[in-house]
C-alpha positions in Angstrom: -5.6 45.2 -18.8 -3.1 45.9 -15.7 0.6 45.5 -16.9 2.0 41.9 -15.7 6.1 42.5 -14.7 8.5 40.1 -13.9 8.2 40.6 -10.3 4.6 40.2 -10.1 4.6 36.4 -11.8 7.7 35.5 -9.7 5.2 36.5 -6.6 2.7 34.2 -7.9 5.0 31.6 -8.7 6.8 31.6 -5.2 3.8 29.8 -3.3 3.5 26.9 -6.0 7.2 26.5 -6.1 7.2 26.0 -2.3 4.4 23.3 -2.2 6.1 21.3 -4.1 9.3 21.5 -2.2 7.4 20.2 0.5 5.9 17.6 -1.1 9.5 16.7 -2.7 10.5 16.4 0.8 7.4 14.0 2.1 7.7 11.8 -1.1 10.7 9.4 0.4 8.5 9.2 4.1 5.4 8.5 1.7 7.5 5.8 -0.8 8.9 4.2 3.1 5.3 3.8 4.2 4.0 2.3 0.6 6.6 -0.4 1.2 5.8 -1.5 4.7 2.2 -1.5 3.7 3.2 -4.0 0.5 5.4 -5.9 2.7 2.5 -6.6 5.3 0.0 -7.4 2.4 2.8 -10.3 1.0 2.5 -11.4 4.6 -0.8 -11.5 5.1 -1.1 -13.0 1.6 1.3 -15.9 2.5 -0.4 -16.5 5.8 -3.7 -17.0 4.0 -2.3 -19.5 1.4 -0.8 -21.7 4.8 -4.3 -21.7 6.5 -5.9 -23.0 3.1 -2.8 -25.7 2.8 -3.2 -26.5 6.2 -7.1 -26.9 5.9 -6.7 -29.5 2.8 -4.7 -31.6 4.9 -7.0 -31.7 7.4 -9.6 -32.4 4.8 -7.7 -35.6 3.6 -6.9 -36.9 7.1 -10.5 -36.4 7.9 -11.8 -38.2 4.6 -8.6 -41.4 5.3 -9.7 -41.6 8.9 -13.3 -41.3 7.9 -14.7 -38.9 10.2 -16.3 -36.5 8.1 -19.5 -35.2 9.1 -22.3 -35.4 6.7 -23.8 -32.4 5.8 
């Protein structure tokens, strides 16, 4: 077995420990564009729930005016 010094681990160990400065460094970009992406889901989400409101009062005028088509 080939003798393992200090140096040689801290030359392995370099590469892994700069990776994860970079993605230390992405992480606040990444967290950013997670909530943008959750803020237009809520959006979307609450623009859904009007349509559907908006569509049962159109339902009950319809039925009090009695203009429903029969299926």
């Amino acid at each position: 077995m080939a003798d393992v010094s200090n140096g040689l681990m801290y030359e392995v160990l370099k590469q892994p420990m700069s990776d994860m400065v970079g993605v230390k460094d992405a992480l606040p970009e990444n967290t950013a564009a997670l909530k943008a992406l959750r803020t237009h889901i809520i959006a979307q989400a609450r623009d859904i729930h009007n349509i559907y409101a908006i569509l049962g009062r159109l339902e009950r005028i319809e039925r009090r005016l009695d203009i429903v088509e029969v299926a």
